[in-house]
Each structure stands twice: as C-alpha cells, then as structure tokens.
N, C-alpha and C positions, 0 to 999 in steps of 0.2 A: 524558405519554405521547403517542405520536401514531398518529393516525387510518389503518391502513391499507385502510379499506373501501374509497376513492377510485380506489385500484390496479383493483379486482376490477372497475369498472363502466368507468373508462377506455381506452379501447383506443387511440386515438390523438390525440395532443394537437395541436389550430388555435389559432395566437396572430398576429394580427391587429395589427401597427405604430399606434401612437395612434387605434385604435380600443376605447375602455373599455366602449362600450354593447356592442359587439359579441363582446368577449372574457368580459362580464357573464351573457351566455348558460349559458357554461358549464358559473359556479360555480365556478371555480377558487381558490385557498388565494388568503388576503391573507399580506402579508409579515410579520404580527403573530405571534411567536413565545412558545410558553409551556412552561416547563419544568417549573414549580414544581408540586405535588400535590395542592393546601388551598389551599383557602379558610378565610373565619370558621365559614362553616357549615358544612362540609364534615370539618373537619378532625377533630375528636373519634369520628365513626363511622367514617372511613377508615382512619384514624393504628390505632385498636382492632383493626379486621378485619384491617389488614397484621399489626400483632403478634402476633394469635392465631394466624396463618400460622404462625407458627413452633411448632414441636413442643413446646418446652419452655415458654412461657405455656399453649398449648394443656393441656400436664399438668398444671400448676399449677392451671387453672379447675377442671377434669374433680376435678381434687384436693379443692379447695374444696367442689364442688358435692357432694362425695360422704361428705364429713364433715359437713354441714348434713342426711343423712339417718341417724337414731338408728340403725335397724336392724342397720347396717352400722359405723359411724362411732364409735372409744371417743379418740378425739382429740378434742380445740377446732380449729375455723373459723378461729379468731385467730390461730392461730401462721403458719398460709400466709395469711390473704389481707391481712394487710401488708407484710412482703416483696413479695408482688406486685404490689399496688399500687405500691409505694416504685417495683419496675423498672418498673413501665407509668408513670409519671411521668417516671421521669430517663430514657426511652428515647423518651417524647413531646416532652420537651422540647428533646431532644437533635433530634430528628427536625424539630421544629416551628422551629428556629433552621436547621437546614439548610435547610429549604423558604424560609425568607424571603429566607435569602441568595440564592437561586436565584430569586426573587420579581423581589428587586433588580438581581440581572445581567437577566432578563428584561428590565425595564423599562427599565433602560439600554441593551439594545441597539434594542429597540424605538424608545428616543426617538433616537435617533442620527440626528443630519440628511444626509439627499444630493439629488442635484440633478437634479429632474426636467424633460424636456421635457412642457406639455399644448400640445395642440393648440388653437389659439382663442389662446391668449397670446402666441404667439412670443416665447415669453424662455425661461431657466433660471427654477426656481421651487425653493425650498427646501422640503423634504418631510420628516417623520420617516419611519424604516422601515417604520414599520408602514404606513403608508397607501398606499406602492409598492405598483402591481397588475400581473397578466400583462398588458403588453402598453407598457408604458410604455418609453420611451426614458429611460436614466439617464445624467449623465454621472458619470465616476470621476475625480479629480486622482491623482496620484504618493503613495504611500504609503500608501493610504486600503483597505479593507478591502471586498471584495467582500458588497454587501449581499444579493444573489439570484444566482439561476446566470441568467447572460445568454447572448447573443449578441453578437461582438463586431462593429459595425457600422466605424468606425472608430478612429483614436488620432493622437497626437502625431508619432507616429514614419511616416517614407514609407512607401507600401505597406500600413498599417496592420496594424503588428508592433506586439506591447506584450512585456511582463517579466512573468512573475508569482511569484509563492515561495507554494506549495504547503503549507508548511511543516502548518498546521492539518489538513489532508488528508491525507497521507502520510509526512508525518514528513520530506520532503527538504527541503534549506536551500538547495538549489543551484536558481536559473535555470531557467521553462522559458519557452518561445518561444509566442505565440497569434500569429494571423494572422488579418485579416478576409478577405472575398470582395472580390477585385479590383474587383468593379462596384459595392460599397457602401463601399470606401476611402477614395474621393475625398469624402464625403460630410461635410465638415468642419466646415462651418457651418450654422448652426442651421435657415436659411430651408430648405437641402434634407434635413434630419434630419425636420422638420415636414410636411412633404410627401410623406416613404416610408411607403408603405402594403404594402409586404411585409407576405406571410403564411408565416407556418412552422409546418411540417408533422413534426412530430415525436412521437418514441416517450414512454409518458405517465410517470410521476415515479416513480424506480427510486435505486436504492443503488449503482448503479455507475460508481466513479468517474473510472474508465479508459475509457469507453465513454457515445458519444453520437450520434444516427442521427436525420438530419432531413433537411428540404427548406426553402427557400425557394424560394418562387412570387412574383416581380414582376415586370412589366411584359412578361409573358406569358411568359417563361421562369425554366428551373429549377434551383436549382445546388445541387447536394450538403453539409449540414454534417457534420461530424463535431466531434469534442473538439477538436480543434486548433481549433476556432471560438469555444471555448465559455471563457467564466469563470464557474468554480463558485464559491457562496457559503462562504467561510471564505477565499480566496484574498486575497491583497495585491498589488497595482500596486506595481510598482519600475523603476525608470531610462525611466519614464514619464511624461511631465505629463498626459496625458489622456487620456482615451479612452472613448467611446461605444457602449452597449449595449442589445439589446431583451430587458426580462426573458421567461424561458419558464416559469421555474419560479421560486416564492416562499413562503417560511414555511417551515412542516409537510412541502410537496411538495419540497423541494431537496435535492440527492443528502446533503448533511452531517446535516441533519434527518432522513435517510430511514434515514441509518446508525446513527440512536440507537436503544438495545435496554432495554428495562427491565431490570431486575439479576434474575438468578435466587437465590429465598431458600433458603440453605441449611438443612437440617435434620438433626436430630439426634437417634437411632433410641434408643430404650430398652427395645431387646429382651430385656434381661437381666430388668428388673425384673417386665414381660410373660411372662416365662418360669417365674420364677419363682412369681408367683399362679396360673398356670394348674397348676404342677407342685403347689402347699400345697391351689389347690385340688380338685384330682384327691384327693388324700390326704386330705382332708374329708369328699371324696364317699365312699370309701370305709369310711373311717372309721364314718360315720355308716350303714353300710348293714348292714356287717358287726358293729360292736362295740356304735356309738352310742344302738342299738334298746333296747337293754336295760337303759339308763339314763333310758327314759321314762318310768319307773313313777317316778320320786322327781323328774325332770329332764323336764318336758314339753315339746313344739314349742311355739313360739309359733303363734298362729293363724296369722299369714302363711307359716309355714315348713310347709310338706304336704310334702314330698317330700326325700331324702337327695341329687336333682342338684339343685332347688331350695336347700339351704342350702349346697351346694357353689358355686351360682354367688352367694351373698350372701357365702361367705366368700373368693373372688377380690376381691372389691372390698375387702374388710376389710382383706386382707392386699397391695392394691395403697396402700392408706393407710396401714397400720401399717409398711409398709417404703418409704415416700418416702425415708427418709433414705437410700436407694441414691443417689437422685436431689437430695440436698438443695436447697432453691432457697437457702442461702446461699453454694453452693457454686457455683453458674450467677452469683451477685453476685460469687463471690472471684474467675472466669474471667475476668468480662468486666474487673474491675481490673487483671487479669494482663496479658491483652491489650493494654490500654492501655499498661502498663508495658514492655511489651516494644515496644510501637512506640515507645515514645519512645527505647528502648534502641539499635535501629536507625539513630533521627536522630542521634545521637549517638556512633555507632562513628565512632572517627576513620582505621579502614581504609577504610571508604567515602568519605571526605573527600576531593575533588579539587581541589587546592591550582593547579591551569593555570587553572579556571572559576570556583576559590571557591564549589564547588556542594556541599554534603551532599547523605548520602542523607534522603528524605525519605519515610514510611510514611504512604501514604494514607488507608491503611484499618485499626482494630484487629488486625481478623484474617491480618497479612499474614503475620506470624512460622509460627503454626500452618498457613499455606498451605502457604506455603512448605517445612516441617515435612513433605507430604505430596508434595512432587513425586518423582515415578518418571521420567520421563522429559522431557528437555529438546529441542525440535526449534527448529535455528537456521537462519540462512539465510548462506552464509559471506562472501560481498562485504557492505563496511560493518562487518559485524557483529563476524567474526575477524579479518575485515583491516580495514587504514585509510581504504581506499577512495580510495588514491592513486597514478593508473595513471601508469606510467612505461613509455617505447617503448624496450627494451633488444633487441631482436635482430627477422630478417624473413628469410623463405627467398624472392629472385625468381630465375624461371627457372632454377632447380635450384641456384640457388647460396647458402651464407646468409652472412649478414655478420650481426657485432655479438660476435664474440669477439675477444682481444686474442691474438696469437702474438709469441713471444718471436725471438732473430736464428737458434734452431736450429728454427722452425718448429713449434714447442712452446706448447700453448695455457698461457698464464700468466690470473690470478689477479684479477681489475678491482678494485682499492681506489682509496680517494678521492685516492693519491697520483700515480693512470693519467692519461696524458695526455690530454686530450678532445680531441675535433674541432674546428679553427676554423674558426668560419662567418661569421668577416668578411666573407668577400664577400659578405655577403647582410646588406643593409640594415635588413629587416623581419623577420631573425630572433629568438627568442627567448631570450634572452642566459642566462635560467635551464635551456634546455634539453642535457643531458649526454647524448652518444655518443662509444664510442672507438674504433670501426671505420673507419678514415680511410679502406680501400675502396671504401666503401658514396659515398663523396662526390667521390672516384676516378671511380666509374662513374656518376654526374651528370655529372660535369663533361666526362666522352669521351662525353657524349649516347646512352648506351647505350641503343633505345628500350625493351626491355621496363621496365628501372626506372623511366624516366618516366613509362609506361606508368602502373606500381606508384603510382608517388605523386601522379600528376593522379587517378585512382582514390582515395587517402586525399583529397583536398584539396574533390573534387566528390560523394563516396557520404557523407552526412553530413547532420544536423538541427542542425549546429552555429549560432550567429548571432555574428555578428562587430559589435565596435566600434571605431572607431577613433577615438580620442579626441584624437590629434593628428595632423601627419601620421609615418604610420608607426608610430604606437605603437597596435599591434591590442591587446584585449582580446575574448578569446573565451568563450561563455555557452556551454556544453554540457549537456544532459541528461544525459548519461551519461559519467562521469570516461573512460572508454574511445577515444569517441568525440574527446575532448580530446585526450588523448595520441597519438591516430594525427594528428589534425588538427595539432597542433604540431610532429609530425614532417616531414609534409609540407612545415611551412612551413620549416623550417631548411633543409632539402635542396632550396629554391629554386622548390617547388608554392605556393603564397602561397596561403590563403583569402582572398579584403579584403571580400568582401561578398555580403549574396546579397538578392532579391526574390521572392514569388511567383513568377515569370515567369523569373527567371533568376540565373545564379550567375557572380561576375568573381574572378577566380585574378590573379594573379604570377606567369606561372614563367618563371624565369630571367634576371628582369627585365623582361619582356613583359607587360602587360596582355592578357589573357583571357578573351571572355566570351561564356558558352556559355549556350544558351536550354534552360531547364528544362521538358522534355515532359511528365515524370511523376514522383512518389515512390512508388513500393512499399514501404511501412510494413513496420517489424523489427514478430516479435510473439512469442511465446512457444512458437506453435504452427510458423511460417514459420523462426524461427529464422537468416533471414536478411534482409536491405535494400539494395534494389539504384535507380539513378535511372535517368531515360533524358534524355539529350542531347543537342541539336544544337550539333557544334562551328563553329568559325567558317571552317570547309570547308564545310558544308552537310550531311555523315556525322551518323547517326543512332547512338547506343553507349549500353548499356545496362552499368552499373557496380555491382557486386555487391558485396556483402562478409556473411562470416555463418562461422556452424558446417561444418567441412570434412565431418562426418559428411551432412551433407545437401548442399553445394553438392558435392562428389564425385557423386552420385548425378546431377546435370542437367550432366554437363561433356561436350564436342563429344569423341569417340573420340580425334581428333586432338590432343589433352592426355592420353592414358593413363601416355605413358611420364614425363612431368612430375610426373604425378599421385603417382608411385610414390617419385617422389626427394622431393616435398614431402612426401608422407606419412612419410616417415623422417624430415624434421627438426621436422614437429609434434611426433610421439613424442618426439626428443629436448628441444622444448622443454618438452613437458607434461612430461617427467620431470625438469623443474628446476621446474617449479611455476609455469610461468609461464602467460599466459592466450591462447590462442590465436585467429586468425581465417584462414579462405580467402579471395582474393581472386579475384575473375574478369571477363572481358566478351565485348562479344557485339557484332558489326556487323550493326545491325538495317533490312530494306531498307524502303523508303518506301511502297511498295505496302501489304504487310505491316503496320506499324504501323498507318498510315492506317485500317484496318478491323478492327485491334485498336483504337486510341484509340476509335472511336465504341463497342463495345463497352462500352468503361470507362466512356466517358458513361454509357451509360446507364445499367448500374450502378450507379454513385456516387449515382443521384437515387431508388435503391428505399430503401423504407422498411422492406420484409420482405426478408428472407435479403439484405441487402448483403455484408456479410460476407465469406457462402458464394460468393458469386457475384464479386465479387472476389477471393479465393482463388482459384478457379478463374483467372479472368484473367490474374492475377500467375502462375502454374503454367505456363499457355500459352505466356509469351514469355522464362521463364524456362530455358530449354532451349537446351542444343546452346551453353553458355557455355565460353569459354577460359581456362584457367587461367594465373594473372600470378606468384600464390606466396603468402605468408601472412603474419601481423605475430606479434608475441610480446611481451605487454605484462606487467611485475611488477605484484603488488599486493602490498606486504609484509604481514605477520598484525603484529596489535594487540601494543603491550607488554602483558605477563603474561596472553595467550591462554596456553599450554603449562601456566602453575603452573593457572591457574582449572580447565583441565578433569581437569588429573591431581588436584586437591581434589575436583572433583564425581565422579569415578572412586573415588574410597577412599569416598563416601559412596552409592556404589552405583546412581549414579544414571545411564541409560543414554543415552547424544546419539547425535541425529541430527543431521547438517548438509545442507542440499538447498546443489549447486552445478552449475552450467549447464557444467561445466568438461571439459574431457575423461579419459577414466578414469586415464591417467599423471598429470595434472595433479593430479586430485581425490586418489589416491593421495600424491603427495609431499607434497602441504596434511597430510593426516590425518596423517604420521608428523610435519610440522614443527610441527604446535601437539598433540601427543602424542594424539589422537583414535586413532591408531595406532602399538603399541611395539613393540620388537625381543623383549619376554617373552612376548608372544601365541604361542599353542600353532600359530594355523594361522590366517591372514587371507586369506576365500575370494573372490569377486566373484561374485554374481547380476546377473547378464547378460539376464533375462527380460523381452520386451515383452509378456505377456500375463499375465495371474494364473496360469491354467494352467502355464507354464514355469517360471515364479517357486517353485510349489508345487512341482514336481515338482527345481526344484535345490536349494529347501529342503530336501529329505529324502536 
C-alpha cells in the first residue's frame, strides 16, 4: 500500500542537481518499491483480519461462536468450524502465493541496474534502483525502462528531443515527443552534467499524469517546466540512444505509484436470514408473553431466562443457527468452484479468440463472469475504441469552396470506390506514395498558386506537435501524438507544404520545393478545455502570424467580423461534413504586430515560471491574442468504426444494457456515428438532443 500522509505535509517540492546532503534534508521516498502485503511475521494476523472483512467468514465466526454457547446452541461447533477452517486455509494460501509473487517482481525491479552520475567520481557508476535518490543525474540508453519520473536534461538526439511509448501509463502505443530546455541541451558530456547545480522548484508528488508545473533556477535565471520536460516512471526510451535525467520524484512518490489504489472488498448482505430471526423472534416474544406463561407451572424459566423479550432475544440467535443452512458455508465452497470454472470457461471461448494477435481472452479474476452478470450500463469513449483510430484526410472547405468529392462528365456527384482514379503527385518528391485523394482540383489550385490554399496548408504543415524523421534522403517518417494531427500533416505534405523538421526554436517546411524556415515564437497547447492550438511565427519576411486550428464551435466565436460571410458558407460544409460522419476542424490566422506581441511575450514569460495558478494565467494569455483571427476554412478527416462494433452493441441492446459514448465530435457527426454502429435505429419511437450547458437546462429539457 502506499503512504499518502507525504502529500498532506508537502507543499512544494526543492530538488537540488548532485547535491544528496542537501536533498537528504527533505526526507524524500528512495527509489525502493514494495508491493507485496506480508511478511513472515506479519502475514497470519493480517491475511485473518483481511478475510474476516468479508461478511460471509465474518458469519461463519459469529456462527461458530454462538453454537459453543448451550443456552442458545442445539447444533455441534464441528460441523462449521471445519469448512471454515479448510476456506481460511486455501484462501491463505492462495493469498500467501500471490504475495510472494509480488515479493518477487518487487525485488526484481528493485535490483534492476542503471546508470548514475555522483559527483566526486566523474564517471557513470552502476546503481540498483533502489538506491537512486531525488536528486541524482541518471543516464537512460534506447529501450530501457524509465526507473523514476525525471527531468529531462539532455539526449542523443539535437536539441534534445527523445521518443517515448507511454504504453504502461495510458495504454497508447504510438510515439510521444519530450524535449529538454535549450540551455541544458547542449549539456552532453559528463564533465558539465557533474557541474550543474540547477534547482527545481516543483509541485509535490500527485497522480496526474497529464500534468506537471515546475521551475528551474540556474545560474540566476528561471525557465518554466512543464510535462513535455518530464519522463514519468513506467515510460520506455525508443529511436533513442541516450539521454540524460534529474530525478524529482522516486519510489512510492512517482505519478505510476501514486496511481495505485488498494481493491475495494466486496460484500455480501444476508438480510434474508436477519430478517428472518428477527421476524421467529418477535413470534417468541409473543408467544411466550401471551400463551407461554401458562406452561410454567409443569415447564419453568430457566434462571437466566427472567423475561419473555429476554427469551425472545436468546431465541434470535437459536434460530440465526438453526437456519444457517439459508447460508450454508458449503454452498460459499460450491461458488467459489463455480467461479473458478467459469473463468476458465471465458479463457477458452473460442469467440473471443483473436487469430491477427494469437491473443485469447484471458480472466483475471474469479469473479469476472458474475461482474460482468451485473453490469447496467456501459460508458465508452468512441475514437480508438468504436473506431480504428485511422485518420484519413478525405475532404477540406478553403475560402468558401470545398474539394474532395468526385463529379461525374454531367456534373453529378458519383460514388469514390477503390476503383476512382487518385491524384498524382509525382511531382512532388517527398510525397507520401500511400497517401489517397481524388479531387484533382484541390492540386489544380496549388499548382495556379491560389494564396488562400497555400495559405490553408503552410497552416496544416506549421500548427502541429508532430516530429519528423528522416531516415534517408527524402524518405520522411512522421511520429504524431494524435492519428489526426498525422493525417492533416501528410496531407500537407502531398499538396507540396513539406514538414522536414522542426527544433525548439524553430520549424523548416518544403513548399513547393523551396526550403522554409520559420522561427517558432510560441505553442499554445490543445486541451480539453481550449479546445483549440494555435503557433506563432516568424516568417522569413520578418511577419509575425499566429496559426490556429481547433473546434469551429469555439474558433467561430474569436474570428475578425471581416470573415462573417465565410464563416456562414463554412459553417454549411461542416454540417455537411459531420453529416457523413466525418471529423471536423476550423482553420484560421492572424497578422500579429511587433509592438503588440513584444509585451504579450514578456507576459507569457512570466507566467510560464509560476508555480501557482500557471495554468489559469496562461489561459488567459492564450485568450488575449487569440482574437480578431481570419478564417482560411476547415479539414474533414474519416475515422472508420471497428469490425463488428454494430452486432456487439445491438447484443448488448437485447441484453438490456444502456451505452453511453463520450465523443468531442460535432452534433451531425456524433449523430451519423450512433446510427452507423446501431447506438441509434430507424425502430426508435423519437430520438431527442439535450442541448443544455447547465444542469438546470438539462433538467428542465429532460422533462
């Protein structure tokens, strides 16, 4: 279990670069991690108390103990307290072989060597995990398994960009991008690793793993962290050989550790048989008050029985023992056989069998069947989950016009199957030879330099977290975060916008065969609440442009008057796109003057280096220069739904069971999803939309 009193006393956490006396102040967690429950000693009082937690040994005792008193008790002791015994053994043992396993992993990850700098040696020194402490410089090779949540100081790669796969943390497989701070990048070699005495100034050991707010203080100034700094413990290095870290957080304290929850024990109510003794002995009491009297001349109390509610409450217990067999404990033995049996029955349905991974299904737990037996309502999330999570750039409205449909020679929209002719984009070198479009217009109005479209796709090519590889020349491999953010990015690059690389500092395009390269002023982070992510720019004119892209329900709301009547003709080809189900974005920008920025950027300094409300104050920031933006038009990307999403949810439908799907999508979009994977049918009496941003509105359209 772990310790969370640390939280309650910590308010802000100082981690001090190869300084261990100094970081020893603290008392901070070592890296020594312990899962397991038991000990030798330990284990027989602990292992007992967790099983009487549960209701049904708990009646079993209470059982026991109340047939060991004559008064009450016309049963033998021996018939319950072997059965229970027998399950308090094979439920210890069962228990006690889980714990060691868990012993084992412990200690193997604990012994697990990596590679520390101390200060006084000037070398790499080999270290188990456990003796890594806050404050220590680690180095990571390629493939190796994040042992704490760090800082990332340097790496292999320029700039100090590393890979990481998340995979342990959030379940995604795909690529994300860490970056160090520009003034600790350069810092490659050991002699000046040994030498930085940065301090960092960050928030103290929390469970969230999307969020991380700090300071680094060296060498009298201050620079902002955030998560993009940060490599959390359970992370993997990939298409990286190295790279350089100061831990902040270790062991017990680490976001992965912070997210471990002990298991809640279930219980199991026997109000029947409660119900029952109270009802025989009400009827006792009465019994003996009313009739029972008149059979004490031949039939006397015993001396402890004085009273008719007194032998009423000695016959509650009588008759809480004489009717165990409601409860029989061999019948708690025949469940938990059952159980077992039906989880093996699960590993073994060859419906579940996935013959693409060779993966069965596999039951963790006994109880999974009877869970499962009990679910009412299923809440999904629908990208990945319904769908394949494989965006594809099929259509885009710029400047009131859209492209991405096929018209036949009477001007008659026809039908796109795999036998349509695509676009060729020979002319372009560094296109991506698997990318399909059959709109030969849309490359039409590239190639007569029409500037809103260029406009349109230096915006997909430079608004983006993507990272590029270039593995030989010309052959790009792109990492995306988000399959979204991929798909408009490869569209770009066919229609002649090139991504080839980006740095801290700045971002170099292709277009049109031109080299490109525009100095990156700022990123205004996508979030959940902003709903949109916009960069700012200097091109190699000396113009300042600030490049948006996000939900049209919110970038509509900040656009310059001067786009109304734009606004009106995109807004009809969103609609038509969300009503084919596909996923939509706004695009927009903004000519931002120098004055102006200038006294916004110091602003964002110095936000970026609080520790309280960053956040909020950011927000704000981004809201400020977010305004008075021009509208360019909007992208329309497919996600297809999963094979046999439709049969799965029309079986959970007949079995009464009610889904929800959360989707970020727009309301025609989220609409045509729900009738394409049957969440929505043409037999429905009347399918309404709640429209309410309040609980109040909500309530009142409910009714």
């Amino acid at each position: 279990s772990i310790d969370h009193v640390f939280l309650s006393v910590e308010k802000e956490r100082h981690v001090k670069a190869n300084a261990r006396d100094y970081n020893d102040k603290f008392h901070y967690a070592d890296n020594r991690i312990k899962t397991s429950k038991y000990n030798v000693f330990t284990f027989l009082p602990v292992n007992l108390f967790e099983q009487f937690q549960r209701v049904a040994n708990a009646y079993f005792l209470v059982l026991l103990i109340l047939q060991l008193i004559p008064e009450i008790s016309s049963l033998s002791w021996f018939t319950t307290i072997v059965p229970l015994v027998l399950v308090l053994v094979i439920t210890a043992v069962k228990d006690a072989t889980d714990d060691y396993f868990r012993y084992r992993s412990d200690q193997q990850v604990n012994n697990r060597q990596s590679q520390i700098l101390i200060k006084g040696r000037y070398c790499i020194t080999n270290e188990k995990w456990m003796n890594v402490r806050v404050g220590d410089i680690i180095k990571l090779s390629n493939n190796q398994f994040v042992a704490v949540s760090r800082h990332l100081l340097c790496s292999s790669e320029p700039y100090g960009l590393c890979y990481i796969e998340t995979a342990e943390l959030d379940g995604e497989t795909n690529l994300k991008v860490r970056h160090a701070l520009t003034v600790t990048s350069e810092m490659g070699d050991i002699s000046k690793l040994i030498d930085f005495d940065g301090e960092v100034i960050c928030e103290p050991p929390n469970n969230k793993l999307d969020k991380f707010t700090g300071t680094l203080l060296w060498s009298d100034n201050k620079y902002p962290l955030d998560n993009e700094k940060m490599l959390l413990r359970g992370c993997v290095l990939r298409n990286t050989e190295w790279c350089f870290g100061l831990v902040i957080f270790a062991g017990l304290q680490t976001k992965l550790m912070q997210n471990l929850e002990r298991p809640y024990l279930k219980e199991q109510i026997f109000a029947f048989l409660i119900c029952m003794g109270v009802i025989l002995a009400i009827g006792n009491t009465m019994w003996e008050s009313w009739i029972g009297r008149n059979f004490q001349v031949f039939l006397p109390w015993d001396e402890i029985q004085s009273s008719a509610v007194f032998s009423g409450f000695l016959a509650f217990w009588s008759y809480v023992i004489i009717l165990n067999t409601v409860v029989p404990i061999s019948l708690y033995v025949s469940v938990e056989v059952l159980r077992l049996g039906h989880s093996y029955f699960i590993n073994w349905d060859q419906k579940m069998y996935c013959a693409q991974t060779d993966t069965a299904a596999e039951a963790r737990t006994t109880t999974l069947n009877e869970e499962l037996g009990q679910v009412e309502f299923v809440f999904s999330d629908k990208t990945g989950t319904l769908t394949q999570n494989i965006m594809v750039f099929r259509k885009c409205s710029i400047n009131g016009h859209t492209y991405g449909d096929l018209y036949n020679e009477f001007d008659q929209k026809v039908e796109i199957t795999e036998k349509s002719a695509c676009v060729d984009f020979s002319f372009n070198p560094l296109s991506d030879r698997r990318f399909r479009f059959y709109d030969g217009s849309l490359l039409e109005a590239v190639k007569l330099e029409d500037a809103a479209v260029h406009e349109f796709f230096r915006l997909l090519a430079l608004c983006h977290t993507v990272m590029s590889e270039e593995k030989s020349e010309g052959d790009l491999v792109y990492q995306a975060q988000s399959p979204d953010e991929g798909a408009l990015v490869t569209a770009a690059r066919n229609f002649g916008f090139v991504f080839r690389a980006r740095t801290p500092e700045s971002i170099t395009l292709c277009e049109m065969g031109r080299a490109v390269t525009y100095r990156l002023l700022a990123i205004l982070d996508f979030n959940n609440v902003r709903k949109r992510m916009s960069v700012i720019v200097r091109n190699p004119e000396g113009q300042i442009k600030l490049y948006c892209k996000g939900a049209d329900s919110i970038i509509f709301e900040r656009l310059d008057p001067s786009s109304e009547d734009l606004m009106h003709t995109t807004l009809e080809h969103l609609n038509e796109f969300a009503g084919e189900g596909l996923r939509t974005l706004a695009l927009t920008y903004k000519d931002l003057d120098e004055d102006h920025f200038d006294v916004w950027m110091k602003k964002l300094l110095f936000a970026s280096t609080l520790i309280e409300n960053r956040d909020d104050q950011l927000a704000e920031l981004y809201e400020e220069i977010e305004q008075g933006m021009k509208l360019l038009g909007a992208t329309a990307i497919e996600d297809k739904l999963q094979e046999g999403v439709p049969e799965t949810i029309a079986c959970l439908n007949l079995a009464d069971i009610k889904i929800w799907v959360l989707t970020g999508d727009k309301l025609e979009t989220a609409v045509n999803i729900g009738y394409s994977c049957n969440m929505l049918r043409d037999d429905m009496n009347e399918v309404f939309i709640i429209s309410g941003n309040t609980l109040l509105e909500v309530q009142q359209q409910l009714r």
